[in-house]
Phi, psi and omega in degrees: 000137176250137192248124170319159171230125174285079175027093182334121180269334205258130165267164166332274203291352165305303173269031179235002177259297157357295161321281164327300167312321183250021158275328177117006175305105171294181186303326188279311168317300180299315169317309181281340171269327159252027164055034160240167215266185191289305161314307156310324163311300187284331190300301198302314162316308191290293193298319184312282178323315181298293146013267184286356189051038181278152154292341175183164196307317178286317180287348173292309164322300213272344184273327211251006194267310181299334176277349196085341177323313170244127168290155170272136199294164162284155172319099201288139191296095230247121174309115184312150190296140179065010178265157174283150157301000000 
């Protein structure tokens, strides 16, 4: 199924603490790495969740992968059948 794509909702650093969020990055891990405080992290969330009207950080994810908001990651490389890991 293909989801329409929408007009960006989201600023640059919205979908790049979005991104961070759907890697599994905690806040703190974001704040450092993108050399903002722990409190802009969460300001950037809290806008986020409004934004999409998601309920929480994984539904924030899944609204914004359907929306396009976030491109979908490529497909992780899958072993072929009876060969070993």
């Amino acid at each position: 199924m293909a989801w329409a794509t929408a007009p960006s909702r989201l600023t640059d650093r919205e979908r790049e603490v979005l991104a961070r969020v759907a890697l599994g990055e905690t806040g703190q891990t974001i704040a450092r790495e993108l050399s903002i405080t722990g409190a802009t992290v969460e300001s950037h969330v809290r806008n986020i969740l409004e934004k999409l009207g998601a309920k929480n950080r994984p539904h924030a994810v899944a609204l914004a992968l359907q929306s396009g908001e976030l491109p979908m990651p490529p497909p992780s490389p899958q072993p072929a059948p009876g060969s070993a890991c």
